[in-house]
N, C-alpha and C positions, 0 to 999 in steps of 0.2 A: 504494500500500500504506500504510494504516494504521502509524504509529510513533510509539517512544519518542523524545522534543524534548530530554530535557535531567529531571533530579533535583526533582519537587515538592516532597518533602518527607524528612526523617529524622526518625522518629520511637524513642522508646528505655526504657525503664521504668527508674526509680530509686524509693529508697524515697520521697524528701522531694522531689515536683516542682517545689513553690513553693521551697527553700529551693536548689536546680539553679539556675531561672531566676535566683534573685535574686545566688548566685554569678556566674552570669556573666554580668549585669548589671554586679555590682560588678568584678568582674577582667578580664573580657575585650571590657565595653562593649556586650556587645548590650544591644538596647531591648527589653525582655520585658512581657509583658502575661501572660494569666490562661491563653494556651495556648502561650506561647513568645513565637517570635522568627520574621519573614518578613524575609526577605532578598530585597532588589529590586536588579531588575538589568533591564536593558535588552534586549529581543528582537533577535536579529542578523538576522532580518531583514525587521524593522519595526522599525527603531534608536527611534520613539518611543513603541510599548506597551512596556509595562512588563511584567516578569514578576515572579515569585515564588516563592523555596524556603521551606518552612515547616519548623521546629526547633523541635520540642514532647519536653519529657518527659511522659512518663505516670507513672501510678500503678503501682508495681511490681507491682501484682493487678489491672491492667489486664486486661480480657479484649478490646479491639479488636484484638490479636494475640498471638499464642503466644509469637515465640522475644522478646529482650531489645531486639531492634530489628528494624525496618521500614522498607523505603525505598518511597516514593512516587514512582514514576517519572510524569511530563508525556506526553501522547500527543495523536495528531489522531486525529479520527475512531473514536471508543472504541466505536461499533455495531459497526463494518466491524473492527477491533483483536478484538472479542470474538469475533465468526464465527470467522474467521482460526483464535485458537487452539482453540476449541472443533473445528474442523473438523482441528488437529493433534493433538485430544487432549489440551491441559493443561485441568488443571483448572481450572474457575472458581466462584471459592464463594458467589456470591451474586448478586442479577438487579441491573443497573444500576441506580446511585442517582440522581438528579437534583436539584440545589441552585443555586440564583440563579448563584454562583459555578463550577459546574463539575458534573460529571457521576464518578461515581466505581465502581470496582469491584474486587472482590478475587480474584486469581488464586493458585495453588500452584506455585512453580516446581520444576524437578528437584531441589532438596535439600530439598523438602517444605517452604520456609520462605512464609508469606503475603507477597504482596504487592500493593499496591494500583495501579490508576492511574486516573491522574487527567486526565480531559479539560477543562483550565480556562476559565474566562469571567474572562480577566484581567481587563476592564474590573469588572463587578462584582467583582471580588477585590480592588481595587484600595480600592474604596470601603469594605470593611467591614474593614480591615487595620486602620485607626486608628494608636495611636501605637504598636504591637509591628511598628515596621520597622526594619529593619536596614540602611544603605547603605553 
């Protein structure tokens, strides 16, 4: 069976994204770039790929989701993950994306809030992180 691995990403609307990042830069140390902060950490079990949560604010008139925040859940198998609920009935908002990095889609869970997930190509993810890593 198709499953969620573990938290891609937290994504959150504010009004001033750049002036978020650079706060907590400055107060709490992450390394921010132009869409946040990934946080790497090591796969439990492949101890040496690496993984990645991503911590982006948005633009508070963001339209990539409704409510104030979004979590990006990690999955295998996001063909076989979509049947699955489509074939329980939740909704799914949109046809599979596909990017060097990972494979992505957006579902509606039972409190009507969007959610995303994300089928990762840590290796290419790995490559295009640059210096917004968190360890």
């Amino acid at each position: 069976m198709a499953r969620v691995t573990g938290i891609g990403g937290v994504f959150f609307k504010v009004e001033d994204p750049e002036k978020t990042r650079e706060w907590y830069k400055e107060h709490l140390g992450l390394n921010t770039d132009e869409y946040g902060s990934n946080f790497e950490w090591r796969q439990a079990d492949e101890g040496e790929l690496k993984g990645f949560t991503q911590w982006s604010p948005f633009k508070e008139t963001s339209d990539y989701f409704d409510e104030q925040f979004m979590i990006n859940y990690r999955v295998t198998d996001l063909e076989a993950l979509v049947a699955e609920l489509e074939a329980k009935g939740v909704t799914v908002v949109d046809e599979i994306e596909t990017q060097g990095y990972g494979k992505f889609v957006h579902i509606i869970d039972n409190d009507g809030a969007r959610v995303e997930l994300w089928e990762p190509n840590d290796i290419e993810y790995d490559k295009m992180v640059g210096e917004g890593r968190t360890k």
